[in-house]
C-alpha distance (Angstrom), angle and dihedral (degrees) to the residues before:
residue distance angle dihedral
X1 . . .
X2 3.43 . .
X3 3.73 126.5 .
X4 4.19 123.8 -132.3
X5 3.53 148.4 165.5
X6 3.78 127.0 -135.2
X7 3.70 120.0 -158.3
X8 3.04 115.0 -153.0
X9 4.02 124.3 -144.5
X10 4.13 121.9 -128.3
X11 4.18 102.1 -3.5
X12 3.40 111.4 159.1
X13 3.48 105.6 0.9
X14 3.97 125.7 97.2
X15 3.66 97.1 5.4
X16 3.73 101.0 -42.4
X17 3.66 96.9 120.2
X18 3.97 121.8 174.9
X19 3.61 137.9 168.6
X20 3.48 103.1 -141.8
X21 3.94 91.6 -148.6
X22 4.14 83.5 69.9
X23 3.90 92.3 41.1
X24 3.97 88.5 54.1
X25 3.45 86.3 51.0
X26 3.81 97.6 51.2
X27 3.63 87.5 45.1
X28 4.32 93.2 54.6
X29 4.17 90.2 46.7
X30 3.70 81.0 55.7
X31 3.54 85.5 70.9
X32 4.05 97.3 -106.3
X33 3.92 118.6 129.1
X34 3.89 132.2 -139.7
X35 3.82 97.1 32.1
X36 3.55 114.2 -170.6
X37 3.88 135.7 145.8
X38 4.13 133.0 -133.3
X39 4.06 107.5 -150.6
X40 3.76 123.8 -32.6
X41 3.83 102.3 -75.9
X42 3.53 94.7 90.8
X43 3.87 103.8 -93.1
X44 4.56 97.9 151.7
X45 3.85 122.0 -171.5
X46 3.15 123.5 -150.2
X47 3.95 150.9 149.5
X48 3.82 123.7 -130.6
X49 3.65 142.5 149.6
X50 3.55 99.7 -130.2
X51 3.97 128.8 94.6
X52 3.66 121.8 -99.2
X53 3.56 92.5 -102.7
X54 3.71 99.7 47.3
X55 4.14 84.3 46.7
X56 4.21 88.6 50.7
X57 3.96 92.4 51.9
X58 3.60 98.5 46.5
X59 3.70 100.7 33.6
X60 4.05 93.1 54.4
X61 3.66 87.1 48.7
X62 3.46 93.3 60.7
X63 3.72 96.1 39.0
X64 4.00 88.4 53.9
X65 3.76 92.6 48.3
X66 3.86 101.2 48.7
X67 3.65 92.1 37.8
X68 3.63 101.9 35.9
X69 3.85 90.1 -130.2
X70 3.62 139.3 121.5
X71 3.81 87.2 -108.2
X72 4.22 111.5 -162.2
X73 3.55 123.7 -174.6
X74 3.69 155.0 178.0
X75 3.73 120.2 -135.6
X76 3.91 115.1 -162.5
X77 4.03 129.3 173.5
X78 3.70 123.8 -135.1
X79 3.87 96.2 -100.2
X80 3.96 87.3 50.2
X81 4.07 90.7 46.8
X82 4.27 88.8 52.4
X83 3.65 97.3 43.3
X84 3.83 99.4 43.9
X85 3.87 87.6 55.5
X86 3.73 90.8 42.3
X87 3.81 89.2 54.9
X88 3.60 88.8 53.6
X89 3.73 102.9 132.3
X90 3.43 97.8 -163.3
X91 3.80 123.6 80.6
X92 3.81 123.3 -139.3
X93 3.34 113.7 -95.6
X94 3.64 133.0 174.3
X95 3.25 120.0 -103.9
X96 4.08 94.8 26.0
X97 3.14 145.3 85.6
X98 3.90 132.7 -128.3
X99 3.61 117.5 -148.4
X100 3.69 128.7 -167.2
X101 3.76 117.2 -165.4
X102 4.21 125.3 -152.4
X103 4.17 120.7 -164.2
X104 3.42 150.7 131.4
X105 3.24 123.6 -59.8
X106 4.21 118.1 -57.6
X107 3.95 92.9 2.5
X108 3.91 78.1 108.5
X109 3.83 80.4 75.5
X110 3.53 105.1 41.2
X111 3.75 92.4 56.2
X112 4.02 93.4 49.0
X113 3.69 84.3 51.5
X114 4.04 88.7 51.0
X115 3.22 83.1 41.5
X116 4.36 102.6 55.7
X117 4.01 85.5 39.4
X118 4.23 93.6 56.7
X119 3.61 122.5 91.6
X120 4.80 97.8 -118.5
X121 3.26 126.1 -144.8
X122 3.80 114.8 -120.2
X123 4.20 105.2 -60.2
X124 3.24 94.7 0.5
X125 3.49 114.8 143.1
X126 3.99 155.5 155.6
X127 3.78 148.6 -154.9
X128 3.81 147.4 163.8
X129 3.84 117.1 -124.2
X130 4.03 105.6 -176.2
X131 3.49 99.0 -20.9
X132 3.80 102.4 -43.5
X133 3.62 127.1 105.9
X134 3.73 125.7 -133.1
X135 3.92 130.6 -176.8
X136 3.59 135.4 -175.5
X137 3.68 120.4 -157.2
X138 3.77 132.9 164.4
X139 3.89 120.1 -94.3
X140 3.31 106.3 -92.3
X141 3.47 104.8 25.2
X142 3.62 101.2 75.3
X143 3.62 104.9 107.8
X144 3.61 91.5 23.8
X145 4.09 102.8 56.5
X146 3.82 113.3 88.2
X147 3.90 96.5 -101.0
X148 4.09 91.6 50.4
X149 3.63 83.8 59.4
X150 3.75 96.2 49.4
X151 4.03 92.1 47.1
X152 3.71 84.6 66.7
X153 3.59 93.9 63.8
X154 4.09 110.2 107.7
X155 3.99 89.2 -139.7
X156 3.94 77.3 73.5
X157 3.64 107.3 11.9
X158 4.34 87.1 78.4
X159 3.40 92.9 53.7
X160 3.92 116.6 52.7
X161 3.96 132.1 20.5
X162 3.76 121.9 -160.6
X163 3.40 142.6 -153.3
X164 4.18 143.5 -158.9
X165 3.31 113.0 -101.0
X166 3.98 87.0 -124.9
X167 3.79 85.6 64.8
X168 3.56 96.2 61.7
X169 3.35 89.0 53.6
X170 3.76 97.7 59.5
X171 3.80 92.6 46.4
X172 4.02 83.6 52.0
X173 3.47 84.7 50.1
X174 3.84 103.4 44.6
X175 3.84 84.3 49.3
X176 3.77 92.6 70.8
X177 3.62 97.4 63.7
């Protein structure tokens, strides 16, 4: 059995409210084992059989029906989950934050276009390392630089999720027990 993480897109903000004890649950009478959550943005571990794609499909329908939602979410092994936060070309630095950004297919590219057309905040800065899009962006300024603003726009918003880089380290963590 392989283990994964979903992440889901748009818990707990704007209405979206979930306890993630009752999303694990939905998630383990969807037939996947070892249920457990990191934080309470909608990060779910679990172990399954099935493919990624399989897990996406049936996983978002059960999200949508329990929650009466248009649920959306990324599915990602434990292999994926390691070597996106390995690729991470950003080092940690104080007083920024590292994001890592998951979508559909070529939204990597849209946002580095956003991204090249904002005005940045000193050092802040972004790249895609095999298909995944990571930006680093002084604390503080994340929902105030020029790009934070655009990744509230819905023309973007439905199609990618994204996560600190700190939180990919817990899951990585939580995986190894």
């Amino acid at each position: 059995m392989k283990k994964y993480c979903a992440f889901l897109r748009g818990v707990n903000v704007k209405g979206t409210n979930m306890k993630m004890a009752e999303v694990c649950k939905v998630f383990s009478d969807a037939g996947v084992q070892n249920v457990s959550s990191v934080l309470a943005s909608g990060n779910i571990l679990f172990q399954s059989d099935k493919d990624s794609v399989e897990l996406k499909k049936i996983l978002e329908k059960a999200m949508s029906d329990h929650f009466n939602y248009e649920a959306f979410l990324f599915v990602k092994n434990e292999k994926e989950i390691n070597e996106i936060l390995k690729n991470d070309p950003f080092p940690s630095i104080e007083n920024f934050h590292n994001y890592i950004f998951l979508g559909l297919e070529k939204v990597e590219e849209t946002l580095l276009e956003e991204f090249e057309k904002s005005s940045k905040a000193e050092d802040e800065k972004a790249k895609i390392v095999n298909n995944i899009f990571y930006w680093q962006v002084p604390k503080g300024q994340t929902l105030d630089s020029n790009f934070g603003k655009v990744l509230g726009k819905k023309s973007l918003k439905d199609k990618m999720t994204s996560r600190n880089a700190n939180t990919f380290e817990k899951i990585i963590n939580k995986f190894g027990k």
